[in-house]
PDB file of N, CA, C, O and CB in Angstrom:
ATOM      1  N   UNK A   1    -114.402 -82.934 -12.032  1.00  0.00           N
ATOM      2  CA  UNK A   1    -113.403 -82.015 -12.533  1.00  0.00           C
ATOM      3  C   UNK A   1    -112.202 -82.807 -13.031  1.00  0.00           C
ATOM      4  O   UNK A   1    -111.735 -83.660 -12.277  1.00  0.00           O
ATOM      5  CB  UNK A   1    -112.986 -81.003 -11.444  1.00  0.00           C
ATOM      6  N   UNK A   2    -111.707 -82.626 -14.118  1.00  0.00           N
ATOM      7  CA  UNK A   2    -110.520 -83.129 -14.830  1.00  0.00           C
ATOM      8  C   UNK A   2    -109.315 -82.032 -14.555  1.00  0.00           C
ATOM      9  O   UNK A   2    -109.107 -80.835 -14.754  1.00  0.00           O
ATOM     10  CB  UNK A   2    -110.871 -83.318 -16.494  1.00  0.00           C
ATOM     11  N   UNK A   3    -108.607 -83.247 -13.940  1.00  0.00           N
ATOM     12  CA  UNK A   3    -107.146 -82.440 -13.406  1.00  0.00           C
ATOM     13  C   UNK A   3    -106.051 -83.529 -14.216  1.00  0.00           C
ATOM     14  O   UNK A   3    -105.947 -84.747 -14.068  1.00  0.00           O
ATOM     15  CB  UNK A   3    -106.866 -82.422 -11.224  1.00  0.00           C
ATOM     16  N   UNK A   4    -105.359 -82.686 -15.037  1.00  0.00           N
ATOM     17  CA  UNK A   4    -103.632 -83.220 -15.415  1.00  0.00           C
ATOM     18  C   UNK A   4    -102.158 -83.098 -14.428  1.00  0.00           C
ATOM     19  O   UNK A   4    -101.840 -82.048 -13.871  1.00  0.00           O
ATOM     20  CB  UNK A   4    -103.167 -82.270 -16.746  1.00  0.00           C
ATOM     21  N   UNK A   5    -101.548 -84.069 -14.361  1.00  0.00           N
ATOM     22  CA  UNK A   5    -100.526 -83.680 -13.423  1.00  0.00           C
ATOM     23  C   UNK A   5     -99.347 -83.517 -14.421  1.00  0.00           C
ATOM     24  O   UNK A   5     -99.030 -84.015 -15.501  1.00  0.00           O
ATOM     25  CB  UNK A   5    -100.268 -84.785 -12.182  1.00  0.00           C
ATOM     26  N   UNK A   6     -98.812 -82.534 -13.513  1.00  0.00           N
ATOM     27  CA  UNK A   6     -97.239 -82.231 -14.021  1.00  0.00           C
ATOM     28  C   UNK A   6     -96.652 -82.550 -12.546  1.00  0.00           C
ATOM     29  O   UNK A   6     -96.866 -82.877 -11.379  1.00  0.00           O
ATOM     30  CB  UNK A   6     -96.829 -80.361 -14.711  1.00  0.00           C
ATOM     31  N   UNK A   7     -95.215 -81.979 -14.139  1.00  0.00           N
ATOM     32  CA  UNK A   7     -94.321 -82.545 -12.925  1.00  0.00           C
ATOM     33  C   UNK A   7     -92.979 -82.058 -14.325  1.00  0.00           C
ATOM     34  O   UNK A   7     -92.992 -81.755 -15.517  1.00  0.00           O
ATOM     35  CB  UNK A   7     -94.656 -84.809 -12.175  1.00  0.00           C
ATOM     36  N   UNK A   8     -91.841 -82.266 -13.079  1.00  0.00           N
ATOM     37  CA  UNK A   8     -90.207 -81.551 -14.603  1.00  0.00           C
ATOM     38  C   UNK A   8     -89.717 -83.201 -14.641  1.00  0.00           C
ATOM     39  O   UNK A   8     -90.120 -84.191 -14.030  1.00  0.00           O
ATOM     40  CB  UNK A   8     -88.064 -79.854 -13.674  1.00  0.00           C
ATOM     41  N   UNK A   9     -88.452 -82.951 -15.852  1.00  0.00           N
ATOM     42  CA  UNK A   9     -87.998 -83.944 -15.605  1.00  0.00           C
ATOM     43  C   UNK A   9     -86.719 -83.241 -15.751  1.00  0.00           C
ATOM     44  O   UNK A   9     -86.351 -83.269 -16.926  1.00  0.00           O
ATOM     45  CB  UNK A   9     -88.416 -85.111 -16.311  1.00  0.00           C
ATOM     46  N   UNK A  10     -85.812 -82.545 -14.876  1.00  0.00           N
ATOM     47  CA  UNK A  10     -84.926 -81.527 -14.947  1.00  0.00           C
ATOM     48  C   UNK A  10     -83.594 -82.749 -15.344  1.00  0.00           C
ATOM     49  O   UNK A  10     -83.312 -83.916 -15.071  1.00  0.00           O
ATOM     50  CB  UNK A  10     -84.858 -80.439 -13.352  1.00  0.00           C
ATOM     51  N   UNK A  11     -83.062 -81.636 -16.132  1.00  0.00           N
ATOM     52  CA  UNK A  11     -81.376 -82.392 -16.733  1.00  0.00           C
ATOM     53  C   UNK A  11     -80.569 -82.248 -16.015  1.00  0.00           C
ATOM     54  O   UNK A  11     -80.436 -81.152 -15.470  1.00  0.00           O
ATOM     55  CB  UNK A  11     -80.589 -81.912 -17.960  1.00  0.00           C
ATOM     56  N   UNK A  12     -79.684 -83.354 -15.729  1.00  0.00           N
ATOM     57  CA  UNK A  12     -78.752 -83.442 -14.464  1.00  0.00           C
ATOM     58  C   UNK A  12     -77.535 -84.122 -15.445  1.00  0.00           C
ATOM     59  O   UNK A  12     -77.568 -85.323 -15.714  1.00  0.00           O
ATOM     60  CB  UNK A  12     -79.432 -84.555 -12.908  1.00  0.00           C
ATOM     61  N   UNK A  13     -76.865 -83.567 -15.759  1.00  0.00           N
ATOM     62  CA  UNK A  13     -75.196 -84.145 -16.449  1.00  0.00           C
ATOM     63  C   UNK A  13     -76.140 -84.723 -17.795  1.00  0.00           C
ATOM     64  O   UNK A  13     -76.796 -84.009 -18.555  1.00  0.00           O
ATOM     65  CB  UNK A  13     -73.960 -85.851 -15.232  1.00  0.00           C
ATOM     66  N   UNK A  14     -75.989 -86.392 -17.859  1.00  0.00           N
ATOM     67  CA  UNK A  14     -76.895 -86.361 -19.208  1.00  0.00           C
ATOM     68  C   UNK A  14     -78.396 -87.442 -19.049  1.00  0.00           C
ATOM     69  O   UNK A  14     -78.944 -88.114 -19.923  1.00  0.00           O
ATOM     70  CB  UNK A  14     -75.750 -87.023 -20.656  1.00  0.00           C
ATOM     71  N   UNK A  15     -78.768 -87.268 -17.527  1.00  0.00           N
ATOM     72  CA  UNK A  15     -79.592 -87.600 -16.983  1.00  0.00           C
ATOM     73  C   UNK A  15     -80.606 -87.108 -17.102  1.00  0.00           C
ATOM     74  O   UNK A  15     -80.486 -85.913 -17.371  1.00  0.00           O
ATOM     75  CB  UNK A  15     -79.379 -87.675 -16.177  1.00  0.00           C
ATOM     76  N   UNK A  16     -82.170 -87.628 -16.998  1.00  0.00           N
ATOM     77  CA  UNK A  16     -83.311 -86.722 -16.727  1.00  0.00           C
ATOM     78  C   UNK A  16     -84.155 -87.239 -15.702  1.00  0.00           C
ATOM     79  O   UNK A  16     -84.722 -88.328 -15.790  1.00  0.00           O
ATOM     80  CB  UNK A  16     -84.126 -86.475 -17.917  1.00  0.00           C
ATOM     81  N   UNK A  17     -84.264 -86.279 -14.497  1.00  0.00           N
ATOM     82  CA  UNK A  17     -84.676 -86.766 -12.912  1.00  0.00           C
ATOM     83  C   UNK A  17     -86.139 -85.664 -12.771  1.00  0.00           C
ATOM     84  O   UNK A  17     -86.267 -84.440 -12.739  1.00  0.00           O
ATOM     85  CB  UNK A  17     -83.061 -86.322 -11.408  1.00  0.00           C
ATOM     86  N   UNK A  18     -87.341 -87.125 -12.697  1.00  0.00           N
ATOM     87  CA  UNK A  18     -88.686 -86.394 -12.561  1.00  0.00           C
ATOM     88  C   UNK A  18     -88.446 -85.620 -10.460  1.00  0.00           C
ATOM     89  O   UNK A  18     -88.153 -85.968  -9.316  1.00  0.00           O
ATOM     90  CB  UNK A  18     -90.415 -88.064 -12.912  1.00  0.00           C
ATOM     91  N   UNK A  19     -88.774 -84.674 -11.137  1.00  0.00           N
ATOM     92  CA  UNK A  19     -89.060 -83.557  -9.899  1.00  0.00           C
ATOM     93  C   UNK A  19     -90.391 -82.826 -10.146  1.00  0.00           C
ATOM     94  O   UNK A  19     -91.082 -82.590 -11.137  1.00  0.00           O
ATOM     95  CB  UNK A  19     -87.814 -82.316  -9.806  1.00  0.00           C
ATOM     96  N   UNK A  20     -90.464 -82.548  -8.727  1.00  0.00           N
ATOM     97  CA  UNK A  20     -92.062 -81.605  -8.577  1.00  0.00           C
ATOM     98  C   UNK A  20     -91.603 -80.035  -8.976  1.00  0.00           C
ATOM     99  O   UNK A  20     -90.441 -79.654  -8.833  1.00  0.00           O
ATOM    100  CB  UNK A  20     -92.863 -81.586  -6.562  1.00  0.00           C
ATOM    101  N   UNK A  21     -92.255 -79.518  -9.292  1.00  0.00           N
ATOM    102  CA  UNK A  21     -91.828 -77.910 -10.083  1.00  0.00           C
ATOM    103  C   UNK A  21     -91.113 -77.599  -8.941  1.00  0.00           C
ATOM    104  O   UNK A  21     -89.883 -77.634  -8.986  1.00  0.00           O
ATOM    105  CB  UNK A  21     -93.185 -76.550 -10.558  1.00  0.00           C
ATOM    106  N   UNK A  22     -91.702 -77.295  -7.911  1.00  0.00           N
ATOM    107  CA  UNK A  22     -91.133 -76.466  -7.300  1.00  0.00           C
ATOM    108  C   UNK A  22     -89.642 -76.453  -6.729  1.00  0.00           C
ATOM    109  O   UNK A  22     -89.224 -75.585  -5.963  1.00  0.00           O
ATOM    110  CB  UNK A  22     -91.887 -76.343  -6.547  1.00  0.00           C
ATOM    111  N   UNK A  23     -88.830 -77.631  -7.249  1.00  0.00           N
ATOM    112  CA  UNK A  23     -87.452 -78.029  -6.929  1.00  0.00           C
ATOM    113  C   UNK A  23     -86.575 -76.907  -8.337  1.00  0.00           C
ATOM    114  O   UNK A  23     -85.423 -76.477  -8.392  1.00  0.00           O
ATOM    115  CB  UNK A  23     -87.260 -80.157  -7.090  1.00  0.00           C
ATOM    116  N   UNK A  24     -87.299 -76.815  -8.925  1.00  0.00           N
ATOM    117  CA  UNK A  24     -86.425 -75.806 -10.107  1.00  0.00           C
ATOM    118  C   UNK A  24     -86.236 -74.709  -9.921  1.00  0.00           C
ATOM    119  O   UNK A  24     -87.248 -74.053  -9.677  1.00  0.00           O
ATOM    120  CB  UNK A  24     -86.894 -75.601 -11.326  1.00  0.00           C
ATOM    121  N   UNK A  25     -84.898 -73.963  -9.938  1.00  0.00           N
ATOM    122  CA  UNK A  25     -84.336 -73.366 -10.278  1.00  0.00           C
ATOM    123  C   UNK A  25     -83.954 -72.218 -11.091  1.00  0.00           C
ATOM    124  O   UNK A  25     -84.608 -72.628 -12.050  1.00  0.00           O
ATOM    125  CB  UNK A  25     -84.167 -73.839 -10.275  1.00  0.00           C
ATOM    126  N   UNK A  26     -83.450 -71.121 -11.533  1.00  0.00           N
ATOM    127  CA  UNK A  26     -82.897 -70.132 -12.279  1.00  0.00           C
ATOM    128  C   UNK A  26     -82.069 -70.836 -13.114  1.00  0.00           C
ATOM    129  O   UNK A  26     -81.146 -70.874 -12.300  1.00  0.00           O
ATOM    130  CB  UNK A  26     -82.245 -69.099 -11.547  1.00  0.00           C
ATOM    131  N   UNK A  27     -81.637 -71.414 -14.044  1.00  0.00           N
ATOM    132  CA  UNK A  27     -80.811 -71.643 -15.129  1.00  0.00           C
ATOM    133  C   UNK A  27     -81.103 -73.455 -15.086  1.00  0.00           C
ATOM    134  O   UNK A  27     -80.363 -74.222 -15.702  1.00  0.00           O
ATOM    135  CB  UNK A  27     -79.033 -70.958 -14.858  1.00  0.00           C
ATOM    136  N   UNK A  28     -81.786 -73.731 -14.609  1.00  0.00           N
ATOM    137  CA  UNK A  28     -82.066 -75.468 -14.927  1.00  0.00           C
ATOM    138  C   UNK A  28     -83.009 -75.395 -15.738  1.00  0.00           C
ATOM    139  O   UNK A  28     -84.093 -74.812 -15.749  1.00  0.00           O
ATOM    140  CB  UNK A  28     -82.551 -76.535 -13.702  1.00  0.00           C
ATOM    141  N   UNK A  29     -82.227 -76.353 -16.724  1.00  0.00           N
ATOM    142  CA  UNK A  29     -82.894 -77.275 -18.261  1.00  0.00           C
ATOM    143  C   UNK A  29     -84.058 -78.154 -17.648  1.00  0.00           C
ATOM    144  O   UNK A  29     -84.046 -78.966 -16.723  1.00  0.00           O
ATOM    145  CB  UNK A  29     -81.526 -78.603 -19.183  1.00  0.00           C
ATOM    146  N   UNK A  30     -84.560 -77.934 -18.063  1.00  0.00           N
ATOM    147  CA  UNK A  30     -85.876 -78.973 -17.895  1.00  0.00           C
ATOM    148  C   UNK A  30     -86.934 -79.102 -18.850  1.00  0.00           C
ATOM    149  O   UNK A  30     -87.166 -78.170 -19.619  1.00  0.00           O
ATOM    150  CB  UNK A  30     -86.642 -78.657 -16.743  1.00  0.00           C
ATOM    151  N   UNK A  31     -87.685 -80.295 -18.886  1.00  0.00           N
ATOM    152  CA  UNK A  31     -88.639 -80.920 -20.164  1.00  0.00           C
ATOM    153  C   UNK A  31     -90.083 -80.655 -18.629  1.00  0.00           C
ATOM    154  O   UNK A  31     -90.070 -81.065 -17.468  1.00  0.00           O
ATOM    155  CB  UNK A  31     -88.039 -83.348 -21.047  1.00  0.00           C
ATOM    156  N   UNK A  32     -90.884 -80.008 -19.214  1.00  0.00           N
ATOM    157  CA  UNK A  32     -92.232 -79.743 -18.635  1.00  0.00           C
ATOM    158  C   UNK A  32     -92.976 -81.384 -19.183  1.00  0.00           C
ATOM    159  O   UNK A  32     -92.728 -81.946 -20.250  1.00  0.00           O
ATOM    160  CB  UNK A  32     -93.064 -78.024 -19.415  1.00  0.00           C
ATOM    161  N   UNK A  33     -94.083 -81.961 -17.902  1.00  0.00           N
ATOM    162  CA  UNK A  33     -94.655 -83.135 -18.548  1.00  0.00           C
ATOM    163  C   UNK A  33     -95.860 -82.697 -18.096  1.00  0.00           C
ATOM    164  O   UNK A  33     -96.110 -82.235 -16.983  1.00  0.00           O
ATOM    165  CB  UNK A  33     -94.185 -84.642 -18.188  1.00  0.00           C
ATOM    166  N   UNK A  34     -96.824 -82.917 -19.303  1.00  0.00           N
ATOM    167  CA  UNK A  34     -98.204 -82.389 -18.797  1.00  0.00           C
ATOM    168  C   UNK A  34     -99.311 -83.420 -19.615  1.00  0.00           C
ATOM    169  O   UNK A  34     -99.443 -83.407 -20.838  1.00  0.00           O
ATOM    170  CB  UNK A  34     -98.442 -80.549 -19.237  1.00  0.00           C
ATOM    171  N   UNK A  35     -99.987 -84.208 -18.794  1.00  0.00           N
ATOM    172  CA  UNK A  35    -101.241 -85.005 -19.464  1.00  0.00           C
ATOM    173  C   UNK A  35     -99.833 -86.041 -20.147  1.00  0.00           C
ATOM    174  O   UNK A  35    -100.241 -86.305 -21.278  1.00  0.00           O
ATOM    175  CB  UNK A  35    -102.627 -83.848 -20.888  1.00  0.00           C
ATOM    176  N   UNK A  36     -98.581 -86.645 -20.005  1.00  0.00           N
ATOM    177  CA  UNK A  36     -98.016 -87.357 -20.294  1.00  0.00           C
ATOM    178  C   UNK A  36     -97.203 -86.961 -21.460  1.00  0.00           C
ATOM    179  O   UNK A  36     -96.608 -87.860 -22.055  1.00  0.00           O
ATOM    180  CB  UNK A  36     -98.684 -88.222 -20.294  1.00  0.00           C
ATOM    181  N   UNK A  37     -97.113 -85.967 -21.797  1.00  0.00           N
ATOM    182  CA  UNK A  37     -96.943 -85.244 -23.278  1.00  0.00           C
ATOM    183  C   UNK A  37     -95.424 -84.222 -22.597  1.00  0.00           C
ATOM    184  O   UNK A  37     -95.511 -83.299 -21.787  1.00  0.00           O
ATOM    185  CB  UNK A  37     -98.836 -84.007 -23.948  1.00  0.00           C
ATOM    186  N   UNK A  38     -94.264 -84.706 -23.172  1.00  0.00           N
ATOM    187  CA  UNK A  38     -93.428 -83.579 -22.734  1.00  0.00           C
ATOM    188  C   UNK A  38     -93.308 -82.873 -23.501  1.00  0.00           C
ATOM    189  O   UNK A  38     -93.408 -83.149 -24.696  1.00  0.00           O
ATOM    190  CB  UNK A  38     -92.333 -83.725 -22.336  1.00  0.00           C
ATOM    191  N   UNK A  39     -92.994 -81.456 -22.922  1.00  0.00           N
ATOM    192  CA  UNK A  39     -92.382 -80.433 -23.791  1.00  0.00           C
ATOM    193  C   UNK A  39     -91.454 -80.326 -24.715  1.00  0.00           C
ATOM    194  O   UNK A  39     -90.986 -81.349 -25.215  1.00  0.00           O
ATOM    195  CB  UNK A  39     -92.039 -79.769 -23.270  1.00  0.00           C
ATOM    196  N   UNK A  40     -90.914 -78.736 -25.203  1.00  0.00           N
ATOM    197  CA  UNK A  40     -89.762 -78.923 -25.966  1.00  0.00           C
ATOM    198  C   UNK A  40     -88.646 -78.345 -24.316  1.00  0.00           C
ATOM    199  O   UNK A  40     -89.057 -78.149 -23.172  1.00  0.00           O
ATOM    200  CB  UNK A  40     -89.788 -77.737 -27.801  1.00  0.00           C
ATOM    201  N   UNK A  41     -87.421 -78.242 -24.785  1.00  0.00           N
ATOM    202  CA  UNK A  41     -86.507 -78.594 -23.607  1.00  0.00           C
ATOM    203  C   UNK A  41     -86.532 -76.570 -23.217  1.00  0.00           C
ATOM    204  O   UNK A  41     -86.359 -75.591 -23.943  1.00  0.00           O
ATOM    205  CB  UNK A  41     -84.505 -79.663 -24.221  1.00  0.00           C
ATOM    206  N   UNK A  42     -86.819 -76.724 -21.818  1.00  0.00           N
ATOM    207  CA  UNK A  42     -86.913 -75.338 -21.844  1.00  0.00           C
ATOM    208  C   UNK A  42     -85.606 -74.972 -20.492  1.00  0.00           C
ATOM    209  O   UNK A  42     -84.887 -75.839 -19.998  1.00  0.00           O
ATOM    210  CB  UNK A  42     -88.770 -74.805 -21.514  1.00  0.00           C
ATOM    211  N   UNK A  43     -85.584 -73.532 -20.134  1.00  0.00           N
ATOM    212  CA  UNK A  43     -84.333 -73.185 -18.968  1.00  0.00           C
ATOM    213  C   UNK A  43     -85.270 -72.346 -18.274  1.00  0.00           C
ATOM    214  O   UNK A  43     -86.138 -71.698 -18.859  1.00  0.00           O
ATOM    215  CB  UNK A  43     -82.686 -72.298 -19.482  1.00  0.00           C
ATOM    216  N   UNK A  44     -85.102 -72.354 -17.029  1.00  0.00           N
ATOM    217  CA  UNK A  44     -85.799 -71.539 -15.985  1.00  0.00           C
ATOM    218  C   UNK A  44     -85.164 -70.245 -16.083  1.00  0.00           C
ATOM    219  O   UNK A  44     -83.952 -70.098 -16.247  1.00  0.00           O
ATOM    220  CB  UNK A  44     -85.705 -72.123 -14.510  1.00  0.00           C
ATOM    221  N   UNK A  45     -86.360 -68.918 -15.938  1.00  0.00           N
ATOM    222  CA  UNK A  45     -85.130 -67.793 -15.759  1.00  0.00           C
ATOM    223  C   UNK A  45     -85.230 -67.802 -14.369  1.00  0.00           C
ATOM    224  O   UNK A  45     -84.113 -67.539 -13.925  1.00  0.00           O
ATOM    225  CB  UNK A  45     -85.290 -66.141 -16.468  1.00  0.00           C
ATOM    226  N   UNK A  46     -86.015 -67.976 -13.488  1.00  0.00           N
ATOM    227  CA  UNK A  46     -86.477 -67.287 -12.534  1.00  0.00           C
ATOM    228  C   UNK A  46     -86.535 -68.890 -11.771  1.00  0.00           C
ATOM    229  O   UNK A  46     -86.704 -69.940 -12.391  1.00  0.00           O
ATOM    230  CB  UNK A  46     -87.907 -66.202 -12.860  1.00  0.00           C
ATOM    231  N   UNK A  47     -86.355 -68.766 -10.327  1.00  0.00           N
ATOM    232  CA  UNK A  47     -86.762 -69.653  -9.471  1.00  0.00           C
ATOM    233  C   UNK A  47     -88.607 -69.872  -9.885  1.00  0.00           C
ATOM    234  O   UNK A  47     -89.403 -69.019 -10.277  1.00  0.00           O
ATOM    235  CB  UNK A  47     -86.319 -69.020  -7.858  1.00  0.00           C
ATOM    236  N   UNK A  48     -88.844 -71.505  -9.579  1.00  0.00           N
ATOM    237  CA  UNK A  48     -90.308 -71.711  -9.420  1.00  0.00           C
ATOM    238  C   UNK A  48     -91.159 -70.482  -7.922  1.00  0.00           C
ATOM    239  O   UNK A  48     -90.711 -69.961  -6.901  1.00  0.00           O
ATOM    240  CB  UNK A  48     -90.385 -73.691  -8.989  1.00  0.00           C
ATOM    241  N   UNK A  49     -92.265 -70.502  -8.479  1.00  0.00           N
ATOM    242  CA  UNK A  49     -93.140 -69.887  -7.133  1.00  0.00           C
ATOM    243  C   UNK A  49     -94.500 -70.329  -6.904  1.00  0.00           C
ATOM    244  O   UNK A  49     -95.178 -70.596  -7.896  1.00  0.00           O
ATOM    245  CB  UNK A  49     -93.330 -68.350  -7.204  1.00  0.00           C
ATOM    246  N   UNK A  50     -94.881 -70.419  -6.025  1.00  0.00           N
ATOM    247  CA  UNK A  50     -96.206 -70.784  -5.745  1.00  0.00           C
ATOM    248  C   UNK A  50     -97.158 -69.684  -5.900  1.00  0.00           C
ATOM    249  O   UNK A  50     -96.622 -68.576  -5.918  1.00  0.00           O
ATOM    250  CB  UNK A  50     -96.298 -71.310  -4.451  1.00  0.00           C
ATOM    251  N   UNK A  51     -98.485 -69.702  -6.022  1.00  0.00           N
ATOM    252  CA  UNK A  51     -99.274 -68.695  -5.368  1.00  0.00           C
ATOM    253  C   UNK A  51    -100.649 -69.676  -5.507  1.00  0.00           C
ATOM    254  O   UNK A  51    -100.774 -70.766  -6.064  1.00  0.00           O
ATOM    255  CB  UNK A  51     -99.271 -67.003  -6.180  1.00  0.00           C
ATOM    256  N   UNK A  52    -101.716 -68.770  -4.708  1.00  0.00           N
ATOM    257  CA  UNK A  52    -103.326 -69.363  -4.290  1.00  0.00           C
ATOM    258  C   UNK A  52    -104.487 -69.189  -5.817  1.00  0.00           C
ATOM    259  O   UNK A  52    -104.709 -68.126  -6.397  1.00  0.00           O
ATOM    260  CB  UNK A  52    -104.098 -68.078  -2.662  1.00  0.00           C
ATOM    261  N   UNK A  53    -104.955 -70.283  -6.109  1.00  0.00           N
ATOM    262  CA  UNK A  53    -105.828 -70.229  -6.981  1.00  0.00           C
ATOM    263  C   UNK A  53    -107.295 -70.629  -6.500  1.00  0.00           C
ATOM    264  O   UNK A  53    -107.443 -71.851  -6.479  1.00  0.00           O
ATOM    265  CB  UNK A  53    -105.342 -70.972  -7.985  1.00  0.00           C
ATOM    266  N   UNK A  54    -108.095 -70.107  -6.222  1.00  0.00           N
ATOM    267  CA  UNK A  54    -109.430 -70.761  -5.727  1.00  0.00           C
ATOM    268  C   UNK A  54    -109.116 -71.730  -4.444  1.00  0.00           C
ATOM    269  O   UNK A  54    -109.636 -72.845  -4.450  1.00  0.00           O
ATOM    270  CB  UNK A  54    -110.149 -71.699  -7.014  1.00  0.00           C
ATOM    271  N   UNK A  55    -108.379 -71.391  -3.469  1.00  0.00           N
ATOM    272  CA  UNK A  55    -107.880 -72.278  -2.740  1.00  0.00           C
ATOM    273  C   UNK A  55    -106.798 -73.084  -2.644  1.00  0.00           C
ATOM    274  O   UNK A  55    -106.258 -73.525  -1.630  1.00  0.00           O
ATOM    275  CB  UNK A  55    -108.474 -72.779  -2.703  1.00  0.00           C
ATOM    276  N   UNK A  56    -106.423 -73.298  -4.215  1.00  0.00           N
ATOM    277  CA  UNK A  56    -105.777 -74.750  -4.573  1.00  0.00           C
ATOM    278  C   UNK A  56    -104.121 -73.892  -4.931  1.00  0.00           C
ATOM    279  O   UNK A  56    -104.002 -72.793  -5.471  1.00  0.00           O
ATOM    280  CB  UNK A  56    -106.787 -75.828  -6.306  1.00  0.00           C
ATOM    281  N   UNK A  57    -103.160 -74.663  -4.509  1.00  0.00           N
ATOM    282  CA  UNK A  57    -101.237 -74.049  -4.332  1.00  0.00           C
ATOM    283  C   UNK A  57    -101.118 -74.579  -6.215  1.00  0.00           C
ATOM    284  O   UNK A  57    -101.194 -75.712  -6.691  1.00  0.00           O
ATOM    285  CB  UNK A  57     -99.590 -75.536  -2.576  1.00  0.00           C
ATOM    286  N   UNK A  58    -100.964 -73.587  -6.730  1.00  0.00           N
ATOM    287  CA  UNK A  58    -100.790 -73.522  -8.020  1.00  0.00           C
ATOM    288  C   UNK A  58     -98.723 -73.529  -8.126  1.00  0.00           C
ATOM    289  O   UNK A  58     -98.144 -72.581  -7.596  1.00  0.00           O
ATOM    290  CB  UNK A  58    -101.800 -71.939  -8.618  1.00  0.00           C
ATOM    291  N   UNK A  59     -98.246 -74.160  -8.522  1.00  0.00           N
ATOM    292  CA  UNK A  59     -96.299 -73.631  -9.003  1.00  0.00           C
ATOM    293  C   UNK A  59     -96.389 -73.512 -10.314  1.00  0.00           C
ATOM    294  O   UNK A  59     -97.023 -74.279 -11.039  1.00  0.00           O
ATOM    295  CB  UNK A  59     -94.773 -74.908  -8.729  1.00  0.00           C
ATOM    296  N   UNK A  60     -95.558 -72.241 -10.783  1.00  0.00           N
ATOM    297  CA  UNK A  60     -95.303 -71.501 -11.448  1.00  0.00           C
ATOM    298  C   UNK A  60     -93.647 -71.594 -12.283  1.00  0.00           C
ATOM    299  O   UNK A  60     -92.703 -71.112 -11.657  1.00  0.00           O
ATOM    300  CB  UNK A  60     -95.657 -70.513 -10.646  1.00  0.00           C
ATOM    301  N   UNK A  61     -93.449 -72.049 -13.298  1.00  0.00           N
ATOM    302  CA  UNK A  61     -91.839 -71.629 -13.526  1.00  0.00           C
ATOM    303  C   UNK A  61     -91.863 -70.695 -14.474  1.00  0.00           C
ATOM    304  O   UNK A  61     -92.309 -70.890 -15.605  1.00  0.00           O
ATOM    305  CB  UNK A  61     -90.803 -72.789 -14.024  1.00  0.00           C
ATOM    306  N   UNK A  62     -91.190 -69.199 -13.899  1.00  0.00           N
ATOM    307  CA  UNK A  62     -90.530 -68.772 -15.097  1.00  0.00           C
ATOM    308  C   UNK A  62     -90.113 -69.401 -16.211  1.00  0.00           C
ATOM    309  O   UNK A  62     -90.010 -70.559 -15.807  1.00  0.00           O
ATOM    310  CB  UNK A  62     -89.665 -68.325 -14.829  1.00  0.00           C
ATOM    311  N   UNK A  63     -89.779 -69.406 -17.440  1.00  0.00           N
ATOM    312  CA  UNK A  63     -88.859 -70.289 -18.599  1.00  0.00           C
ATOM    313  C   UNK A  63     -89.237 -69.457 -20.166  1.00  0.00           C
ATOM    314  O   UNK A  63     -90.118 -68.635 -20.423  1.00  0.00           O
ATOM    315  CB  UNK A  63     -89.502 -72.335 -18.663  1.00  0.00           C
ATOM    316  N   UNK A  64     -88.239 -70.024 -20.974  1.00  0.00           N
ATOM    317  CA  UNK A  64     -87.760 -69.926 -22.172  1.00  0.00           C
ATOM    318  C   UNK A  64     -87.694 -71.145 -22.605  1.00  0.00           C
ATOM    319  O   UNK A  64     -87.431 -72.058 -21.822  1.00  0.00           O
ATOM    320  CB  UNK A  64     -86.648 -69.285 -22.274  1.00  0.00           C
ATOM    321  N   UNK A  65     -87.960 -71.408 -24.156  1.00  0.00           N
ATOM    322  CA  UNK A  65     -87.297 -72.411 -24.677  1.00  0.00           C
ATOM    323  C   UNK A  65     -85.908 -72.450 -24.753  1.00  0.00           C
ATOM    324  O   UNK A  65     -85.297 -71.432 -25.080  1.00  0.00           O
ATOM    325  CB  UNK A  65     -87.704 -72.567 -25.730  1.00  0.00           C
ATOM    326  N   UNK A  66     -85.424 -73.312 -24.540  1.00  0.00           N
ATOM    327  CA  UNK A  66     -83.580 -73.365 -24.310  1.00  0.00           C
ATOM    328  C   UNK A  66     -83.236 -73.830 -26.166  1.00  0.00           C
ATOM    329  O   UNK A  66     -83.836 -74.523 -26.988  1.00  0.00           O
ATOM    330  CB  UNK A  66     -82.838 -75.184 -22.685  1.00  0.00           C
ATOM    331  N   UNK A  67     -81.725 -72.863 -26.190  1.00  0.00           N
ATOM    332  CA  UNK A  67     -81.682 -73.192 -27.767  1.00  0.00           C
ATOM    333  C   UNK A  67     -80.906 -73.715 -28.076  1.00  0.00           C
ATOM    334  O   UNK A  67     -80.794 -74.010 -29.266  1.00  0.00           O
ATOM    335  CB  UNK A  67     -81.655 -72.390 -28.631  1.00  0.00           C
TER     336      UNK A  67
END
């Protein structure tokens, strides 16, 4: 089975600090990294959440592209 990891690299002043999803937030900027490929710069609406997929702890962020 082929698995990609993520992970954020949330904006801190004019910093960018890799965090595990689930450290994000409601209004934090963050660049999604997936298979090494980042996103465009997006904002959380909603706190991250977990839930159960076939066993396996799936995190979730609400978001928007930030403009």
């Amino acid at each position: 089975m082929s698995e990609s990891i993520s992970y954020a690299l949330k904006i801190t002043g004019d910093e960018e600090i890799p965090c595990h999803l689930s450290e994000l937030k409601r209004d934090d900027l963050f660049y999604l990294v997936q298979a090494s490929k980042k996103s465009k710069l997006l904002i959380a609406t909603d706190d991250a959440f977990q839930s159960d997929v076939n066993g396996q702890t799936i995190w979730s962020v609400p978001h928007e592209i930030h403009a």
